[in-house]
N, CA and C of each residue as an Amber inpcrd file, in Angstrom:
protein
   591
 142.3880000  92.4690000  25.6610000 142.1070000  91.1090000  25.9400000
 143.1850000  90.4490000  26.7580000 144.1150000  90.5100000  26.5460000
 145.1810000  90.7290000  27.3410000 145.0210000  90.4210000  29.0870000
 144.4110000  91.7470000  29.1560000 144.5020000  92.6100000  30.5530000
 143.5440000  91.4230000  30.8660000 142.0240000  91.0240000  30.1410000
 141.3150000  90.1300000  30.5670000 142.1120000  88.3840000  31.2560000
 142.7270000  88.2920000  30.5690000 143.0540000  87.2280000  30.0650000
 144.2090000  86.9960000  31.5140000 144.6170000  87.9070000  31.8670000
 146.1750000  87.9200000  33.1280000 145.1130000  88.4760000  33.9880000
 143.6420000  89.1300000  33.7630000 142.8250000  88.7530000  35.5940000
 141.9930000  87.7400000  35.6310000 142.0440000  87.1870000  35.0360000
 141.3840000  85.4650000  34.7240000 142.2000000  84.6620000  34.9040000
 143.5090000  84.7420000  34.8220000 144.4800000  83.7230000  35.5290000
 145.4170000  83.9760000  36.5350000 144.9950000  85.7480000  36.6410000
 145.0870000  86.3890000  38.4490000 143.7520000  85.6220000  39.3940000
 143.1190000  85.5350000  39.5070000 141.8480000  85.4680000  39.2460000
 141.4210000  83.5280000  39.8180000 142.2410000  82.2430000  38.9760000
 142.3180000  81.3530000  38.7840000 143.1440000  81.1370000  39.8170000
 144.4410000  81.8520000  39.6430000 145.6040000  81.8410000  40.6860000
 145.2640000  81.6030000  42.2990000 144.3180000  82.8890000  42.2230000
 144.1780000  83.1330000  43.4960000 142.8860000  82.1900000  44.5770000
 142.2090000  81.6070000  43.3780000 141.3150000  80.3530000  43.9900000
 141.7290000  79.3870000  44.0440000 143.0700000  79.0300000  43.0710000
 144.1150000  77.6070000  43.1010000 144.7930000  78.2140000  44.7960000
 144.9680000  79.2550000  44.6090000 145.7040000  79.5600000  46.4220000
 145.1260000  79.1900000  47.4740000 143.5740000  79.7290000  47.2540000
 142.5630000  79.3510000  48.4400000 142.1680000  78.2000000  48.6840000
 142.0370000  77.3430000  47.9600000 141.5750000  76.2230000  47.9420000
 142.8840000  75.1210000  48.4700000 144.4190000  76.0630000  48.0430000
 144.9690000  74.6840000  48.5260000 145.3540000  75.4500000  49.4360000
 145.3340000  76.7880000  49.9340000 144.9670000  77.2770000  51.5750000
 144.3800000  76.4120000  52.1130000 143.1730000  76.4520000  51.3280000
 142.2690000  75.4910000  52.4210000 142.1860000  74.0860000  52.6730000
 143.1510000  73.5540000  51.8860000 143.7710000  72.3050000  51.4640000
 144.3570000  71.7740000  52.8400000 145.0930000  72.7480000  53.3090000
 146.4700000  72.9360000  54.4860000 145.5100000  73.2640000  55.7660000
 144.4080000  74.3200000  55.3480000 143.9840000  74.5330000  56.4210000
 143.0770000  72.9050000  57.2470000 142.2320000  72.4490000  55.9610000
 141.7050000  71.3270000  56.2350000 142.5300000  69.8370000  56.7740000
 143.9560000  69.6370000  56.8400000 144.5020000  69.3990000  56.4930000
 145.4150000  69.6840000  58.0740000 145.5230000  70.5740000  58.2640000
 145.5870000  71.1000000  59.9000000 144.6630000  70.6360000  61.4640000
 143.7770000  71.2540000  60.4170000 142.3390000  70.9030000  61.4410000
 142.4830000  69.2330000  61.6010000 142.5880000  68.5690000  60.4360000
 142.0060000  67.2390000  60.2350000 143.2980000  66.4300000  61.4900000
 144.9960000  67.1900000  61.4150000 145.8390000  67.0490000  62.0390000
 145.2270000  67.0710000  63.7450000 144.9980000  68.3420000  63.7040000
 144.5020000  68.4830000  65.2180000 143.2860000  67.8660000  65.9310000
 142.5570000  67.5100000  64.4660000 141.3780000  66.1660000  65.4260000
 142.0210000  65.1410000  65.7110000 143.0220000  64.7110000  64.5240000
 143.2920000  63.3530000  64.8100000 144.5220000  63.1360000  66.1830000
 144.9770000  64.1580000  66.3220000 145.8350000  64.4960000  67.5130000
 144.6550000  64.6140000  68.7680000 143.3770000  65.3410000  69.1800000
 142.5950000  65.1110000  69.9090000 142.2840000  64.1140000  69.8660000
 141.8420000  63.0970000  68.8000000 141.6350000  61.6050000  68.8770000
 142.2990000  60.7380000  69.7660000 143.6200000  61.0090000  69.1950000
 144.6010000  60.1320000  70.0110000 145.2640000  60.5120000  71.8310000
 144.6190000  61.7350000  71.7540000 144.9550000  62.1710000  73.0520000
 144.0700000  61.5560000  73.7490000 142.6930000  61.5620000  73.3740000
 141.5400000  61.0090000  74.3350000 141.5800000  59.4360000  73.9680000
 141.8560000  59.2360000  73.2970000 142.1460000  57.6520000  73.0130000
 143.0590000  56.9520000  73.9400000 144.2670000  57.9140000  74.3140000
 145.0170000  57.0300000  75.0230000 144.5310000  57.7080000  76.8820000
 144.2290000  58.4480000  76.5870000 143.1780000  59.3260000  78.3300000
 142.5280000  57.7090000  78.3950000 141.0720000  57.5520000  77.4490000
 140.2940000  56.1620000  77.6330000 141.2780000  55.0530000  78.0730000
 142.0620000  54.8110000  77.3390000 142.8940000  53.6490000  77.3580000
 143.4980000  53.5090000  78.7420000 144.0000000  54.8360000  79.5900000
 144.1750000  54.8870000  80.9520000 143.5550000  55.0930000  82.1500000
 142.2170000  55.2680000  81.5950000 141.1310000  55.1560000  82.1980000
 140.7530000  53.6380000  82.3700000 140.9450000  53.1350000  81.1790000
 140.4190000  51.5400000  81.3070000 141.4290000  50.8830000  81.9840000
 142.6340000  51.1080000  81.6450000 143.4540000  50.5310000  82.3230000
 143.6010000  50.2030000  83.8270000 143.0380000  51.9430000  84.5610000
 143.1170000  52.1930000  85.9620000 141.8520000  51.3170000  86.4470000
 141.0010000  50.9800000  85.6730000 139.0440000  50.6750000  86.1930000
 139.7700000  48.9620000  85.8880000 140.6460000  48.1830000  84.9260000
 140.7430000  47.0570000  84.9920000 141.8590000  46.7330000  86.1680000
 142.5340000  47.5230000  86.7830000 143.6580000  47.1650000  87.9830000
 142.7250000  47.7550000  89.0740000 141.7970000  48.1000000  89.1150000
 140.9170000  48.0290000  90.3830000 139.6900000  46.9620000  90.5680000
 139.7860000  46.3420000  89.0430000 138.6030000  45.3900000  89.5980000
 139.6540000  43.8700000  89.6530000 140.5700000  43.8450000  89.3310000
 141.9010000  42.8450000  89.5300000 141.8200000  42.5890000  90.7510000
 142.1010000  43.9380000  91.7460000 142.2570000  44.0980000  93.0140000
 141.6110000  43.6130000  93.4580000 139.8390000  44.1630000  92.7610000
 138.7780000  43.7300000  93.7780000 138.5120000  42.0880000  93.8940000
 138.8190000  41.8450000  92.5490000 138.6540000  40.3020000  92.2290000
 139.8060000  39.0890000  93.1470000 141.0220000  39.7610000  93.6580000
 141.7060000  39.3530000  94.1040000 141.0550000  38.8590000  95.9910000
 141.1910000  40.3680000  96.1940000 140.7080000  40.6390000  97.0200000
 138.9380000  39.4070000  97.9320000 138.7060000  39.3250000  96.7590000
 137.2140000  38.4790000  96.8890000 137.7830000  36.9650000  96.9450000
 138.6000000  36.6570000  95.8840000 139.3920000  35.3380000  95.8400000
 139.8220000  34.4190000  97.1640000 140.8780000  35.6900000  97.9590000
 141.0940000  35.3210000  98.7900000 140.5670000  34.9260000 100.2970000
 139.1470000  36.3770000 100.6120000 138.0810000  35.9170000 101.1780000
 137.4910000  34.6070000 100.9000000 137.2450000  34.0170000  99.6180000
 136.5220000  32.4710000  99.4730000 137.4910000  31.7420000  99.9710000
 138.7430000  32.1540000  99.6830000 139.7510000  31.0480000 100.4420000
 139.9130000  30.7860000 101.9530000 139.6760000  31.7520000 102.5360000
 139.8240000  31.8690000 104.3290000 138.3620000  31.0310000 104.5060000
 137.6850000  31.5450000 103.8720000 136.0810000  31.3050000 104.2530000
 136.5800000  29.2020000 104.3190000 136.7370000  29.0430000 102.2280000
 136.5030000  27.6370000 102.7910000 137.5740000  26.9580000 103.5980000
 138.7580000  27.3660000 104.4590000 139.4660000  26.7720000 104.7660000
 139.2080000  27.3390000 106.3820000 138.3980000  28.0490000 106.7490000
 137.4820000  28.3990000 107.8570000 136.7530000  27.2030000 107.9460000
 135.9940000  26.7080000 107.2020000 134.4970000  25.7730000 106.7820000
 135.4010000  24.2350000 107.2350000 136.6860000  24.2270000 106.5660000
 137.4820000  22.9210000 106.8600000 137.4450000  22.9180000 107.7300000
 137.9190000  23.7260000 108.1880000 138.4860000  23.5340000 109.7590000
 137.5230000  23.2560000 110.8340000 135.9910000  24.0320000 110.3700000
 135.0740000  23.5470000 110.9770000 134.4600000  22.0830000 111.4460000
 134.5610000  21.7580000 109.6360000 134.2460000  20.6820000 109.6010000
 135.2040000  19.5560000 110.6560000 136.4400000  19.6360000 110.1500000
 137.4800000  18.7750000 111.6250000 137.3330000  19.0680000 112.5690000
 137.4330000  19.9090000 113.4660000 136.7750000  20.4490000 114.4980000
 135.4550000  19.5410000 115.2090000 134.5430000  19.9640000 113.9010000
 133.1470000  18.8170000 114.2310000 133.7270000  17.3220000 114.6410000
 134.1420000  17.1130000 113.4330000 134.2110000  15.4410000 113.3110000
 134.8300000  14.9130000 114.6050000 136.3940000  15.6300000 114.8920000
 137.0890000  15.2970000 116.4140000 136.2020000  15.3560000 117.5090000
 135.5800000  16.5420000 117.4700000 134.3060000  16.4990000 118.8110000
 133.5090000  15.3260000 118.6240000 132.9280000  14.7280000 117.4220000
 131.8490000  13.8900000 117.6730000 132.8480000  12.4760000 117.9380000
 133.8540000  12.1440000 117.1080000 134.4510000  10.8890000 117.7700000
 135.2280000  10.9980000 118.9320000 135.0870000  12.0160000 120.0000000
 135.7690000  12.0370000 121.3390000 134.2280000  11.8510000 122.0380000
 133.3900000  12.2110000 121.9970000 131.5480000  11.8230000 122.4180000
 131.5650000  10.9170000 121.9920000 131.6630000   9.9630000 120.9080000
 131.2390000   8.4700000 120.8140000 132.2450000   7.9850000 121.6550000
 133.7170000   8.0670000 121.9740000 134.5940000   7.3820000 122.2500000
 134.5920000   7.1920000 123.7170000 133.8410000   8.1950000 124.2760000
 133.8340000   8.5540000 125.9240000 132.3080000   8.6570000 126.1040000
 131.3190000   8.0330000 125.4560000 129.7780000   7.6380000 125.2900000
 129.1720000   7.2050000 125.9790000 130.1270000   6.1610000 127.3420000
 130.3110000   4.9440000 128.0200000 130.4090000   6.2410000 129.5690000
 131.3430000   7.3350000 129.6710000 131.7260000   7.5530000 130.3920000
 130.9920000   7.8370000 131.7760000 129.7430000   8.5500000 131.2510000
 129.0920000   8.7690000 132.7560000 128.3340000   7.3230000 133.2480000
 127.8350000   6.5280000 132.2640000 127.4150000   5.1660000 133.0010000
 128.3640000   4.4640000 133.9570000 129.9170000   4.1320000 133.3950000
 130.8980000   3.0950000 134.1060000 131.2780000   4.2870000 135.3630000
 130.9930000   5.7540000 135.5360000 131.5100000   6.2670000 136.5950000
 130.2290000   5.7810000 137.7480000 129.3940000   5.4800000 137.2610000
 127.9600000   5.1490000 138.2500000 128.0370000   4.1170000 138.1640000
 128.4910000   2.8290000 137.8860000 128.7670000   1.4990000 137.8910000
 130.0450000   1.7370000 138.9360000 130.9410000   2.1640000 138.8930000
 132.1610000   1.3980000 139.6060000 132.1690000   1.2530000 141.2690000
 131.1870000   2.2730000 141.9870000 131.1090000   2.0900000 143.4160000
 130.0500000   0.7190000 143.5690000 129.6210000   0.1040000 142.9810000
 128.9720000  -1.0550000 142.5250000 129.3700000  -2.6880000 142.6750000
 130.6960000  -1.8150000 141.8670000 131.7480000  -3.3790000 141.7000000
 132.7130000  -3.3950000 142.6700000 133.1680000  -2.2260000 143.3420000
 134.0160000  -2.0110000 144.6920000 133.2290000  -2.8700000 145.4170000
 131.6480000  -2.3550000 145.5920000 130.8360000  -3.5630000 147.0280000
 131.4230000  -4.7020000 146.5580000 130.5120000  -4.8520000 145.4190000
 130.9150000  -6.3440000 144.9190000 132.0490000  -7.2580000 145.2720000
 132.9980000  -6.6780000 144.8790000 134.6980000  -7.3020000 145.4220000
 134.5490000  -6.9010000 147.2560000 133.9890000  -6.1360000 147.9570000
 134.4420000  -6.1890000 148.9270000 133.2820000  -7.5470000 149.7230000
 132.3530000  -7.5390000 148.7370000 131.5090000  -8.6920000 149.2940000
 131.9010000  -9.9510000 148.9920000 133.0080000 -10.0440000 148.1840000
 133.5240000 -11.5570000 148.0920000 134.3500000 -11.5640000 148.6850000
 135.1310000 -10.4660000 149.4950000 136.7380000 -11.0270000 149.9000000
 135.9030000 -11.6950000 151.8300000 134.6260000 -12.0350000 152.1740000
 134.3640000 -12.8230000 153.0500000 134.4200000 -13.7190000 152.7970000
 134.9130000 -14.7520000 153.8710000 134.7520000 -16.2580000 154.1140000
 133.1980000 -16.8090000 154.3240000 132.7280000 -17.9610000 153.4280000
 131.6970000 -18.2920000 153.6760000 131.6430000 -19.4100000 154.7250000
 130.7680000 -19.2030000 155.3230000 130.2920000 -20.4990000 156.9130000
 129.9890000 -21.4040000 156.3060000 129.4010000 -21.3040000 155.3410000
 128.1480000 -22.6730000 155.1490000 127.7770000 -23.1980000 153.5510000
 127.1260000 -23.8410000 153.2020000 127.1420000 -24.1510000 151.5300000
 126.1190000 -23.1370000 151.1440000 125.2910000 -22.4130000 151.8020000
 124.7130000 -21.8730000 151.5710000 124.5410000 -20.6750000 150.6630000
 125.8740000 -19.9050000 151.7260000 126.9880000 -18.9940000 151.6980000
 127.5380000 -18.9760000 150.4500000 128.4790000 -20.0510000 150.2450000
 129.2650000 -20.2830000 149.2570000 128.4080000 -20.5180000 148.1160000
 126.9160000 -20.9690000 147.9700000 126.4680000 -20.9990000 146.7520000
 126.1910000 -19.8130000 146.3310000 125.8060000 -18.4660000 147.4940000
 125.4730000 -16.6320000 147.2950000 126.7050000 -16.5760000 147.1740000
 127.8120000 -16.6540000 147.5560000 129.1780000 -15.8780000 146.6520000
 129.8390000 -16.4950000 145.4560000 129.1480000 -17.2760000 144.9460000
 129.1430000 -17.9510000 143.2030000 128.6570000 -17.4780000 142.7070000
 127.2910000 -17.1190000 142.6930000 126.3720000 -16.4820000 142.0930000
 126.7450000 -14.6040000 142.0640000 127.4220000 -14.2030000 142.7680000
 127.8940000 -12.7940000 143.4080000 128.7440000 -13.1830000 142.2200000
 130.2030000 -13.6330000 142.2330000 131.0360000 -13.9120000 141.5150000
 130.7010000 -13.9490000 139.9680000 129.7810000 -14.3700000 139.8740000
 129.4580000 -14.3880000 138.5100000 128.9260000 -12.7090000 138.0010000
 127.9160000 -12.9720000 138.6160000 127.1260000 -11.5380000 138.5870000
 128.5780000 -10.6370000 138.4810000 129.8920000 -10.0830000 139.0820000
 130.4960000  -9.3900000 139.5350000 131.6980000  -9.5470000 137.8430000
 131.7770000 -11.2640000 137.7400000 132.1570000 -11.4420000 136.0800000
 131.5130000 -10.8710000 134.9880000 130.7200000 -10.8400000 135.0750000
 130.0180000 -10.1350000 133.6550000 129.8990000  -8.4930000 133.5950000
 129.8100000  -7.9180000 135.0340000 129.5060000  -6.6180000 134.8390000
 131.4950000  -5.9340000 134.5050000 132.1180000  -6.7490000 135.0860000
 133.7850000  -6.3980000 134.8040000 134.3400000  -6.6780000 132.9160000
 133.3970000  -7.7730000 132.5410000 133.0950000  -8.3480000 130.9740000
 132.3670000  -7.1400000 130.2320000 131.1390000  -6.4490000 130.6950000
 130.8980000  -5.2610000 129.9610000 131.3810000  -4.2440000 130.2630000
 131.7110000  -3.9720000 131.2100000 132.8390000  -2.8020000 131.0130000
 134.3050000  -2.8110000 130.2960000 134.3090000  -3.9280000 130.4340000
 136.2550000  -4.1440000 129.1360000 135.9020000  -4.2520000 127.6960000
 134.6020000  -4.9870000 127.6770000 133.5590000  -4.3350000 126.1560000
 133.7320000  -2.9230000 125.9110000 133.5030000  -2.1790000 126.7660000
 133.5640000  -0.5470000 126.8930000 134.3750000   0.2200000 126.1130000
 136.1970000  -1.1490000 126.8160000 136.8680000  -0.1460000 126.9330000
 137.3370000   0.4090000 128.0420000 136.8830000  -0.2680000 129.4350000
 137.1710000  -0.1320000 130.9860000 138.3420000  -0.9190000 131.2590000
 139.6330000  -0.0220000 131.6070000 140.5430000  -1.3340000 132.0800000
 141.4480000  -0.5360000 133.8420000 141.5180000  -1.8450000 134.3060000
 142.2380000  -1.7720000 135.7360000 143.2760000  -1.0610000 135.0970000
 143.7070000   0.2690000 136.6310000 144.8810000   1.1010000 136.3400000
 145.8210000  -0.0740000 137.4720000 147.1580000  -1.0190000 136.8680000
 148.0040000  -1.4610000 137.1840000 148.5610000  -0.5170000 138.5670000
 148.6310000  -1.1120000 139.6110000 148.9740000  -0.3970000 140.7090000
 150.2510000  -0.7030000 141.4980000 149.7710000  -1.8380000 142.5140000
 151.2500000  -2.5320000 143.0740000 152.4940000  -2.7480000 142.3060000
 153.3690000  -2.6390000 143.0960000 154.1940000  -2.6980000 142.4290000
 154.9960000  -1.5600000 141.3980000 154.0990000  -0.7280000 140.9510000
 154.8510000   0.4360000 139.7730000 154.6330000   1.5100000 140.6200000
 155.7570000   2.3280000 139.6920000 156.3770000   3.7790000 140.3060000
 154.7300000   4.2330000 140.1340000 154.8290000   4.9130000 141.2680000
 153.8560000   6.1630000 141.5100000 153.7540000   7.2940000 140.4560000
 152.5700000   7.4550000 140.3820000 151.7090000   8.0430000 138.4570000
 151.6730000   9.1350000 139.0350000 151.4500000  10.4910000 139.5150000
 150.5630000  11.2480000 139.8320000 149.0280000  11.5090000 138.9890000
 149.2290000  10.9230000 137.4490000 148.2350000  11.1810000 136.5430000
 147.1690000   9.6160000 136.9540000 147.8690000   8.2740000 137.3990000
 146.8430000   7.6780000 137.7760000 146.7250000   7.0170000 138.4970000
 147.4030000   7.4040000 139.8050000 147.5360000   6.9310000 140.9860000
 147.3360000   8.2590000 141.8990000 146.3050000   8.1680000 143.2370000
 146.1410000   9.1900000 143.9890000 146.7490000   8.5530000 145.2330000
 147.6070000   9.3610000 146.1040000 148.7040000   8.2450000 147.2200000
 148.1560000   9.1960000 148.2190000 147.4080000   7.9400000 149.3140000
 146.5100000   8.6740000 150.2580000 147.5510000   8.2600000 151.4590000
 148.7070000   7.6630000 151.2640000 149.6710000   7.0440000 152.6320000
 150.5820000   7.0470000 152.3470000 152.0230000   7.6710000 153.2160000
 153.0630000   6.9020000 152.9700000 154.0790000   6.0100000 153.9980000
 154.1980000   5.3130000 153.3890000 154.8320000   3.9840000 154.2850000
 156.4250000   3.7590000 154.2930000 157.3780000   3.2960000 154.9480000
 158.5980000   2.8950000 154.6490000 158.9430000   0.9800000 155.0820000
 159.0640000   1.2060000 153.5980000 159.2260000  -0.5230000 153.2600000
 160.5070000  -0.6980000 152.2870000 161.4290000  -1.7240000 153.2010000
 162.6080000  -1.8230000 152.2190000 162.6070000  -2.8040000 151.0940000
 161.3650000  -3.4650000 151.2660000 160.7770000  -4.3140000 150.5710000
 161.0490000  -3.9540000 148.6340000 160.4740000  -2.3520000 148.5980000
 160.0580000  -1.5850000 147.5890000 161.4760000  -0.5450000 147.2550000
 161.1500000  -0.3040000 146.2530000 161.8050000   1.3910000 145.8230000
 161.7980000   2.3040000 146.1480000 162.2050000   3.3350000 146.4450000
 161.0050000   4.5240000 146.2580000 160.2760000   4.9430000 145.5940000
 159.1370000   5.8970000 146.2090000 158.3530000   6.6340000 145.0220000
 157.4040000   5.1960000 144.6640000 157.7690000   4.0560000 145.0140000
 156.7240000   2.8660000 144.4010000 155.8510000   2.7370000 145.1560000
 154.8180000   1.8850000 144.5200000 153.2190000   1.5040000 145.0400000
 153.6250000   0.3150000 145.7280000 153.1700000   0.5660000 147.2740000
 153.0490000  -0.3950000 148.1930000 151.7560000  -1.6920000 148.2330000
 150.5140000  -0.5480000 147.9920000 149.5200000  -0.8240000 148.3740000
 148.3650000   0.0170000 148.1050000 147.2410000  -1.0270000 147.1260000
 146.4080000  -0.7570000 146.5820000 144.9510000  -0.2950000 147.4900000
 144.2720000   0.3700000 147.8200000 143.0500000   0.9440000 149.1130000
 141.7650000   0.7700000 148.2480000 142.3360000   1.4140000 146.7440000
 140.9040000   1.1580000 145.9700000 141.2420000   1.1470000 144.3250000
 140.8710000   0.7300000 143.6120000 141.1720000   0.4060000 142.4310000
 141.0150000   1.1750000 141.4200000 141.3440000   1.8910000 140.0380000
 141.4030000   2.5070000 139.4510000 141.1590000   2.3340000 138.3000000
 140.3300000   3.0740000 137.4910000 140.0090000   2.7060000 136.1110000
 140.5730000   3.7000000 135.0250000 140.4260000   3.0330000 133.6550000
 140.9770000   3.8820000 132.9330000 139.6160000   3.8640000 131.5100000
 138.9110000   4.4600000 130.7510000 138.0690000   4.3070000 129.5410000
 139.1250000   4.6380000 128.8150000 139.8640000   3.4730000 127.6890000
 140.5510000   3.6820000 126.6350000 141.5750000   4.5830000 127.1080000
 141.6050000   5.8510000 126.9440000 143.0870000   6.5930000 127.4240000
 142.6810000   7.5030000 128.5400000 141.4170000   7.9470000 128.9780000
 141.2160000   8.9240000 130.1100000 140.9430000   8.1930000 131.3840000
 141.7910000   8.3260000 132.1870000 141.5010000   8.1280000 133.5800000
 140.0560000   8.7400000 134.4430000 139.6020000   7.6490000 134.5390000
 138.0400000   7.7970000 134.9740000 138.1950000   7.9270000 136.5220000
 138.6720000   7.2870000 137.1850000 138.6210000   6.9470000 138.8580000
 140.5610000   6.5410000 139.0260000 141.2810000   8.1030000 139.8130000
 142.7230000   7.3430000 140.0800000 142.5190000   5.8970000 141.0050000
 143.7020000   5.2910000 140.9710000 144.0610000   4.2990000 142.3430000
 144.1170000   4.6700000 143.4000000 143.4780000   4.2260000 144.4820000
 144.0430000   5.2170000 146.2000000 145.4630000   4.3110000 146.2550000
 146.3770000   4.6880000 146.7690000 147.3210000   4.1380000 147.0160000
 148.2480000   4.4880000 148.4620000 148.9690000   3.4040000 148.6620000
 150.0880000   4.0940000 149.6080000 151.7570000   3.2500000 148.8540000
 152.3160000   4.7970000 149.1140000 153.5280000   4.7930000 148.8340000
 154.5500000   4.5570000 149.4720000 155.9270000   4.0310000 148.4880000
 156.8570000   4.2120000 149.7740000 157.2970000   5.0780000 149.5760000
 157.8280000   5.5090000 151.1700000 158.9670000   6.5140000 150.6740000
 160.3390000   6.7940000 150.1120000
């Protein structure tokens, strides 16, 4: 009984062995999943990492396109607006250039002497007529380019003569041939002039 008794706890022994063999073995394994776990866990984690710094990029990337775009769109917009208030501002311009050989007759039809009352009542009436159309054009915005007398412009004086008069300066306006306009700041028609030398 004996002999029974020491292979029954040979016996016991050797399944208390296996079992916590398999204790270690399970126990191993369970080691090496959880080590594959964490290997692919942190693989994912650098995977996500790399897929969230490329859509950063992309997002950046897009950001800054909306920014060019609307500061493209601004710029448009100013762009517009300057063009349309240089067209309202110069709106006037092709009418007063077809008006002014008009008002040249005009003035050259008053600088005659009248004969008769007749006369003199048609160059009142001229005069007037010749007042009002000089009245809507300074409405405009039409003003005489200042001539006699000042240094020679090249920007709004055109000098079709030159003269020597010690009278003057040099380089100054002697003498006015035809008169010159200006719409607000652009020179519409220079002055003919003669200069001295």
């Amino acid at each position: 009984m004996t002999e029974k008794k020491n292979t029954a706890e040979h016996v016991e022994t050797e399944e208390e062995q296996q079992e916590a063999g398999g204790f270690s073995n399970e126990a191993a394994d369970s080691a090496n999943e959880e080590a594959d776990v964490q290997e692919e866990s942190a693989n994912d984690t650098q995977v996500l990492q790399n897929e969230v710094a490329k859509l950063q990029e992309l997002l950046d990337e897009k950001e800054n396109k909306i920014l060019r775009v609307q500061a493209d769109f601004e710029n448009y917009k100013r762009r517009t607006r300057t063009e349309q208030e240089t067209i309202q501002k110069y709106r006037s311009q092709n009418i007063v250039t077809e008006i002014l050989p008009a008002l040249d007759s005009f003035e050259r039809a008053l600088q005659i002497n009248p004969e008769n009352d007749q006369t003199e009542s048609l160059l009142q009436g001229m005069q007037m007529v010749q007042r009002q159309l000089v009245e809507a054009l300074t409405k405009e915005g039409v003003e005489i380019i200042p001539a006699v007398g000042e240094e020679f412009d090249p920007t709004l004086h055109q000098a079709v003569m030159q003269v020597e008069d010690e009278s003057y300066d040099s380089n100054v306006v002697v003498e006015e041939l035809q008169k010159g306009y200006k719409l607000k700041d652009r020179v519409i028609r220079p002055s003919m002039v003669k200069v001295n030398q």
